[in-house]
N, C-alpha and C positions, 0 to 999 in steps of 0.2 A: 676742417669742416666738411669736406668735399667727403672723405673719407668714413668720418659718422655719416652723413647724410646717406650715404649706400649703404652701411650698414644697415643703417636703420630702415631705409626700402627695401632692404633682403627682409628682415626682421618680418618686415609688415606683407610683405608676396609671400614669401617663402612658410613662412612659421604660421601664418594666419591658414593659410591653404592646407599645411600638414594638423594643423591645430581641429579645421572643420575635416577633413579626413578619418583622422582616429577617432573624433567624436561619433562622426556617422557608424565607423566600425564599431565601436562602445553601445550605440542605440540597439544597432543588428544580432551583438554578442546577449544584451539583454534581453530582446526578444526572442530569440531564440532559446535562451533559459526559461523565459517564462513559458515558452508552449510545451517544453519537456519537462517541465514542470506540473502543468496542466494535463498533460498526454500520462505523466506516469500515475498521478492520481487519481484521473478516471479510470484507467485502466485497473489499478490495486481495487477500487471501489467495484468494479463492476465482477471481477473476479472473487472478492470477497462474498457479496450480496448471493452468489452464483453458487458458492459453498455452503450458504446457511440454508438456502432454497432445497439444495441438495438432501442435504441434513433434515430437516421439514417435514420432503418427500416420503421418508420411510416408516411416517407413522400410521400405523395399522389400526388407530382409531379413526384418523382421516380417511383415512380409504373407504373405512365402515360407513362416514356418514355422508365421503364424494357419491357414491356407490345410490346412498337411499336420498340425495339432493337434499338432506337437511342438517344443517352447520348452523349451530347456535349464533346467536350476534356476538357476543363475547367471545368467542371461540380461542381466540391469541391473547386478549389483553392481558395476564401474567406472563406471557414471553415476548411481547414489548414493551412490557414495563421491566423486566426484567435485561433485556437490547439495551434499555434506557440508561438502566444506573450502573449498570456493570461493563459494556461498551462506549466505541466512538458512535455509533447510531444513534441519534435521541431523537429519528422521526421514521423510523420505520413503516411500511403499508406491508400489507397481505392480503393478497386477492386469491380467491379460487374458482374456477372458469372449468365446466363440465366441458366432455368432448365433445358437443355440438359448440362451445363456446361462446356460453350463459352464465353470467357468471351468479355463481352462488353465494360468496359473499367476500365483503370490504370490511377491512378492521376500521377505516377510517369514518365511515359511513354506515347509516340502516338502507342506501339504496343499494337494492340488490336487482337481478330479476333479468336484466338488456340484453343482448346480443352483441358483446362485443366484438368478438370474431372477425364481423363482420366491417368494421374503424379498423383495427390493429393487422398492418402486415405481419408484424414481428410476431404476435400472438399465430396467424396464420400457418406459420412457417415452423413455429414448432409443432404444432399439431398435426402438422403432414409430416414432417421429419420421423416426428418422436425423440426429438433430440434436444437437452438443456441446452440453454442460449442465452447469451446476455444482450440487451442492447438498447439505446436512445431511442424515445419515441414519445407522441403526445396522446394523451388518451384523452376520457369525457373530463378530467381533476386538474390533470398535471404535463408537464413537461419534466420528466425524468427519466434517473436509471432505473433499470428492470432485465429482472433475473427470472427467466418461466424455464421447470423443469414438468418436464410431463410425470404422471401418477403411473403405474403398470397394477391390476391386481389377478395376480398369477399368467404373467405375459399377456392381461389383458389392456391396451388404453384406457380410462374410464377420466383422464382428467387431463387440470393442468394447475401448479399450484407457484404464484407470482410474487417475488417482493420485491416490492418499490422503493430504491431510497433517492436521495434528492441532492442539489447541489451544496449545501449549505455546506460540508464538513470540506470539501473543496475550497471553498470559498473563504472559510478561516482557516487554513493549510497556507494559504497564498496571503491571508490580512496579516499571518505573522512578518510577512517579508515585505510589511511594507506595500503589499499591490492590492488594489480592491477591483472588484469585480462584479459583470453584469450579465448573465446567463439570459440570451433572445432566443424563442422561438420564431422564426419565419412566419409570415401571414398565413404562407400557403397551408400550412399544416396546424393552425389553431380552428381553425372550422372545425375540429371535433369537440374543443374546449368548451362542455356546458357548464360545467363548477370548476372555472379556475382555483387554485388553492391560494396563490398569492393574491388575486385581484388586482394585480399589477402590471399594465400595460407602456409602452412608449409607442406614438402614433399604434401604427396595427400590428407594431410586436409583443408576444407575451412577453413578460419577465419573468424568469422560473425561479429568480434566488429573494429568499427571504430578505436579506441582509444587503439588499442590493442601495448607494447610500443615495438620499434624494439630490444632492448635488449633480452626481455622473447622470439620473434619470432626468434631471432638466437642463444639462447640456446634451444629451441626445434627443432631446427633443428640438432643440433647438439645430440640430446638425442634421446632415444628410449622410442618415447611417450606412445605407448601399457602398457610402464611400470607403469607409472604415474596414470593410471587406475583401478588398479590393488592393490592400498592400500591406507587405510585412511586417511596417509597424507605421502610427501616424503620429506626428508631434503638433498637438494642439492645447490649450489652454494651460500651459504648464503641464502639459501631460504626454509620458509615452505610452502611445494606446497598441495593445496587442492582441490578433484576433487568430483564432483558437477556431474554426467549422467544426462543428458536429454533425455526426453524421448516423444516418438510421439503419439501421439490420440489412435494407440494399443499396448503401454507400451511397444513398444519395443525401444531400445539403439539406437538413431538417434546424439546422439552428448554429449561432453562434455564442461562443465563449467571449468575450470580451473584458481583457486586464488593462490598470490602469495603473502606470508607476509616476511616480511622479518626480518630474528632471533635475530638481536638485536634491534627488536622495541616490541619484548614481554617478558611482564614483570611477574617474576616468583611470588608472594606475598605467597606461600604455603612454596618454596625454601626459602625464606627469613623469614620466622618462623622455620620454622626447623635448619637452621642455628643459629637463637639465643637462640632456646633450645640448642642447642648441643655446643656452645658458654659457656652458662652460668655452664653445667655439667662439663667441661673440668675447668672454673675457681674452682669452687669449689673442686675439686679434687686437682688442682697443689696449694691452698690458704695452702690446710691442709696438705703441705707436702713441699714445698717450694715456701717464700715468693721471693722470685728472679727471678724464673722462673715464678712466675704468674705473677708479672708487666712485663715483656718482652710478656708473652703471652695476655695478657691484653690488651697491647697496637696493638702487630698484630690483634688480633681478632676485637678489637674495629673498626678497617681500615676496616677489611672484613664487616662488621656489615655495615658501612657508607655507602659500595661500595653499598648492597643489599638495603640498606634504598634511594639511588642516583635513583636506578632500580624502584623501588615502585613509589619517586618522579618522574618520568619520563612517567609513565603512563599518558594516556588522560581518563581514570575512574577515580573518586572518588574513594579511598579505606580508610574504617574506622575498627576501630576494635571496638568492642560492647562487654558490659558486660550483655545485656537486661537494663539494668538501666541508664547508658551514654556512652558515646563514648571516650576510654581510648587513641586513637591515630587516625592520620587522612594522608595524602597524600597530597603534595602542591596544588594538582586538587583542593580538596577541598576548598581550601583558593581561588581559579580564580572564582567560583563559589558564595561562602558566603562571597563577597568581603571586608564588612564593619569588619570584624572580622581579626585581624592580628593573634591572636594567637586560640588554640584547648581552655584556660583558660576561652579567654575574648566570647567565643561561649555560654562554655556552662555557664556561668552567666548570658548572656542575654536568651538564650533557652533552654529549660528542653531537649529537644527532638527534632531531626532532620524532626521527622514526624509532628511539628507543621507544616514543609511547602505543606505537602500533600493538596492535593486538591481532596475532598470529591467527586468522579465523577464516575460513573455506569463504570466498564471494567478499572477501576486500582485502586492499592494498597490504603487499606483504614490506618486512625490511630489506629483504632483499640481499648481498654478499656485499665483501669490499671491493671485489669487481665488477660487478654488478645492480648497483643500486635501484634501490626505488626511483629515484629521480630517469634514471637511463629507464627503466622500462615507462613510465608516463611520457617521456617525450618520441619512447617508438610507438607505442600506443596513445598516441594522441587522438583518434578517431574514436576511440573508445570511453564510456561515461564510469569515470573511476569511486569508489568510495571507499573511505579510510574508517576503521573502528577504531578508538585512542583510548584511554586510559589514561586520563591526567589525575592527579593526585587523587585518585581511587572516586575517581566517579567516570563512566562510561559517555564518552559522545561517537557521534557519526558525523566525517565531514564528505561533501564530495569536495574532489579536488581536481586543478586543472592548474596548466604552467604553459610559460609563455617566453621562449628568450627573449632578451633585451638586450643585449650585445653579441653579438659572435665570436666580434675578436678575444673580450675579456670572459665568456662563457659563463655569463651571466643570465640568470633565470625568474621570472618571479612566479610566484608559486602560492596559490588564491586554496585555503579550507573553507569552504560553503558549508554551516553548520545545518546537518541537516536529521541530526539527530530525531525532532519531534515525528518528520516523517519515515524514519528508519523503526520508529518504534511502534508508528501505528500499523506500518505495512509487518511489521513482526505480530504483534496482535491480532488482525485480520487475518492472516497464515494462521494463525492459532485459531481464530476460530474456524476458520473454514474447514480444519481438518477435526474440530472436537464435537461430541455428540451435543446438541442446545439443552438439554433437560439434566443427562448427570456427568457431564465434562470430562467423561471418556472419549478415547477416541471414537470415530465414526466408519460405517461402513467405507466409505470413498476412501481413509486412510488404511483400511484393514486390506482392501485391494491392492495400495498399493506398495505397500510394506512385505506382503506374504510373497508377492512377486520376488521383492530383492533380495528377503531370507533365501528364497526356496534356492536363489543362482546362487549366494553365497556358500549354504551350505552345502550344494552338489559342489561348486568351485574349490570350495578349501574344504572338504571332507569331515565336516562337523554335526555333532545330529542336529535336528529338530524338529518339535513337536508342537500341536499343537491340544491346548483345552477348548471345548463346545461346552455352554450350559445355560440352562436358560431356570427360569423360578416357576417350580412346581404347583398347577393350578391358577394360574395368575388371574386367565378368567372369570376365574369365582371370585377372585381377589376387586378384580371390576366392578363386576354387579354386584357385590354385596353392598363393599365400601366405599363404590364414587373411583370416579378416575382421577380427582387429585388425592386421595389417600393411596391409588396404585403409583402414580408418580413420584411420592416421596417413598415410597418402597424404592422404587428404584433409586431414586438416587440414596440414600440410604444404605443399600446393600450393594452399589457397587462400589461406594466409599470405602466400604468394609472390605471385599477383596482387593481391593487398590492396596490400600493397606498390609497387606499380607502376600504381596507379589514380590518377588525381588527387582532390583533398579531396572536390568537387562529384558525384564517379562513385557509384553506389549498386550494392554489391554481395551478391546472394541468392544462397542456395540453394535449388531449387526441387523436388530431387529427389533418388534417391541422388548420382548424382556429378554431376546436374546443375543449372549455374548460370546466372544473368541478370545482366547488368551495364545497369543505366541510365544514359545517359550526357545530363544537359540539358544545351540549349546547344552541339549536337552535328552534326553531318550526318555521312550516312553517307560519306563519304569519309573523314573524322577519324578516324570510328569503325574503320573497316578497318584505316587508318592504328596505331590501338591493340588493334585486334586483332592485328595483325601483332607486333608489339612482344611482347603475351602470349604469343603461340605460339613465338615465340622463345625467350625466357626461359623456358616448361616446358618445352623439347625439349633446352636446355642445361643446366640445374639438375640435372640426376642428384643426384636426392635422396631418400633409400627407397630409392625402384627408378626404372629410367629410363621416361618414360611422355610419350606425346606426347597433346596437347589439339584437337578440332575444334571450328570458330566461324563461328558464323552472325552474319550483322546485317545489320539493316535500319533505316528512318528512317521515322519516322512521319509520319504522310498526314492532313493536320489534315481532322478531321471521322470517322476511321473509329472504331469502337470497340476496345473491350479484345481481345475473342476475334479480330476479324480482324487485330491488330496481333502479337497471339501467335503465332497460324499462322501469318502471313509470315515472320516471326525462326526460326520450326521448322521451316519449310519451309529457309530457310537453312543449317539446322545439318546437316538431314537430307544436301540434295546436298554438304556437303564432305564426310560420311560415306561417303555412296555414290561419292566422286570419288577413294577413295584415304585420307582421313583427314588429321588432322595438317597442317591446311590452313584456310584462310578461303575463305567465300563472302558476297557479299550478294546478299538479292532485295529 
């Protein structure tokens, strides 16, 4: 008796004490996913938004009408509704702000006319720069993201052109995973707020997310939010609360993020090895001293064992345990994923290793040798935030991944896939858009910069030619004023589908202006090149499509050693004399 009795006091000091330990560690491990969680999605958002702004920027009927301060009210609505159904965006703004920083008009709105300039640091700060900029801030609408690039028209300033997207796509990024979320701005900084867009306040904070749910809005009301700011993560109402500062274009405290998980949807897997060590010491202790009291404890502990094995199963990660050599136990996740497999047995007979499904691809998790595995590089780069591309029975996911030993002695490892596939695909999208032109899904000037850069060292590096085409659609102007700029728009897109079309895989083709476009051409010389230019000017001058409209092409072949800007004046110098020679025609210089 004497003998259980300390046991069971070790049991309840010892086990209880390690037990709230790992829990707290489990709370910290979660919070800390959530704010890089949160940190990489503003970030991809604010960089995206920044790219399409860019994209925007280079149209030469805007400039036409920043220039005479008169911007239709509809001005964008076909390229937000068009954001809408073919993008992640489905509330995008557009603002345009002259260089005295007035702004001329709102897609969301007929009020036009203020001085914002004067509310807006971040507005400020590019217009003195002259530099694109993203950043958090509150205007007279909203508390959101915002992307302002300045306008140039012929190295002159004459603007700034703004777009505002907002938390909500954030916000269901994180409802997938189970977390919901509450987007405040600060009091200090809603004093500009004349047309909140939510109308949704707690005591004197905004709330900036649509979808924010009334439950968490009337437990912050009822709390003393200052407090919730104040520490890395809080455990109240059934809930782990996680706070996320946002911060304005001069780092300082404009608002907070606020997630909200809730504690029985996280699953401990470090508490549940510690438990079947301390499980298995207590058998062997009551085995060699009474065989009575260890079937009775046996079978308790067994139950406890099940509850924490239930917990593991209830996770939405994959969790496996690793020896480096196979995979000793797994989580039902696993089995929803490698569905053809019912059991951990009939896996690993058909597969040596989990990393057969990796997918060999530049920015994730490689398989690695049989001296060297994946596994050995994850636990030397453990500081490091990993992600794995897989290939399970021919469909595509993204996991992040992270491992954790659990033994020493026996070198044992458990090793968590965080399926994170949805947001692997939207940050791939957004990269797509950010680098394609918004009207006919060519690339864009920003891409064509930086591409001609890495041809031009390539092809001086390894001794290959290459050339580029210049050509833009002859007369477009008239093509304007005659017939309306959305019947010039669908020329374009129109005709550049068509040379798309007729480029080989390897050709890289931009838009670098209103109708004018670059073709890069590696592995080229300028004979070829003519050779495909000829070819294009054919096919626009036969295609009577729209309207009938002929195309003039410049090309040239680059001169290893010269730079960017003398490789552009040659090719423009090109386009110029077929211009001047009659039109509808190729030249090379």
């Amino acid at each position: 008796m004497l003998l259980s009795g300390s046991i069971g006091w070790f049991y309840y000091i010892y086990v209880e004490h390690e037990e709230q330990l790992l829990t707290a560690k489990q709370y910290e491990k979660n919070a800390q996913e959530i704010r890089m969680r949160i940190s990489n999605a503003l970030l991809l958002k604010e960089k995206a938004t920044l790219g399409m702004a860019l994209s925007l920027s280079e149209n030469n009927d805007l400039k036409k009408r920043l220039k005479e301060k008169k911007i239709p009210a509809h001005y964008y609505d076909e390229l937000i509704e068009r954001y809408k159904n073919s993008t992640l965006y489905k509330n995008i703004w557009i603002q345009i702000v002259d260089k005295e920083g007035v702004s001329l008009y709102r897609s969301w709105t007929t009020h036009y006319g203020d001085k914002i300039g004067k509310i807006r640091e971040d507005l400020q700060l590019v217009q003195k720069d002259k530099k694109a900029a993203y950043s958090l801030s509150v205007g007279r609408y909203d508390f959101s993201i915002k992307a302002m690039v300045p306008i140039f028209e012929k190295q002159n300033f004459i603007g700034t052109i703004e777009l505002i997207s907002h938390f909500n796509s954030i916000d269901k990024i994180l409802q997938k995973e189970k977390i919901e979320s509450v987007v405040l701005a600060l009091p200090k900084v809603t004093r500009h707020l004349k047309y909140p867009f939510t109308k949704l306040f707690v005591k004197d904070y905004y709330v900036a997310n649509l979808a924010a749910p009334k439950e968490l809005l009337n437990f912050l009301n009822r709390s003393n939010i200052a407090v919730l700011f104040k520490k890395s993560y809080t455990l109240k109402d059934g809930y782990l609360i996680v706070d996320y500062p946002l911060f304005s274009i001069k780092k300082s405290v404009i608002g907070h993020y606020l997630a909200f998980e809730k504690l029985d949807k996280i699953a401990n897997k470090d508490l549940d090895y510690f438990e079947s060590k301390i499980v298995l010491y207590i058998l062997i202790t009551l085995m060699a001293f009474a065989g009575l009291i260890n079937i009775v404890l046996y079978y308790i502990l067994r139950e406890q064992k099940h509850y924490y094995k239930n917990i593991l199963d209830s996770s939405n990660n994959i969790v496996l345990v690793n020896n480096k050599k196979e995979i000793l136990d797994a989580n039902k996740t696993f089995f929803k994923y490698f569905s053809s497999c019912k059991t951990l047995q009939e896996f690993r007979e058909k597969h040596t290793c989990i990393c057969n499904f990796f997918v060999d691809e530049t920015g994730y998790l490689k398989k690695g040798s049989e001296a060297y595995s994946w596994l050995d590089y994850l636990l030397e780069n453990s500081h490091k935030h990993h992600k794995v591309k897989m290939n399970i029975e021919g469909k595509i996911y993204y996991f992040a991944v992270f491992v954790t030993l659990i033994s020493e002695e026996k070198q044992h490892y458990s090793v968590i896939f965080s399926d994170v596939t949805h947001e692997e695909e939207q940050k791939q999208e957004l990269e797509k858009l950010a680098t394609r032109d918004a009207l006919t899904g060519v690339y864009n000037r920003r891409y064509y910069t930086q591409t001609i850069e890495k041809e031009m060292y390539n092809a001086k590096r390894y001794e290959y030619d290459l050339s580029l085409i210049m050509l833009d659609i002859d007369y477009f102007k008239r093509v304007n004023d005659v017939h309306g700029h959305s019947v010039g728009d669908e020329v374009l897109i129109v005709y550049s589908k068509l040379i798309q079309s007729n480029l080989r895989s390897s050709d890289i083709f931009c838009r670098v202006g209103g109708e004018e476009f670059i073709i890069i051409l590696p592995h080229t010389n300028a004979q070829t090149a003519k050779k495909i230019a000829e070819k294009l000017r054919t096919s626009v001058a036969e295609a009577h499509k729209i309207l009938d409209i002929t195309m003039s092409f410049g090309v040239t072949q680059y001169i290893y050693g010269e730079d960017e800007h003398h490789l552009d004046t040659r090719v423009d110098k090109a386009l110029y004399k077929a211009k001047t020679s009659g039109r509808n025609r190729v030249e090379v210089e």
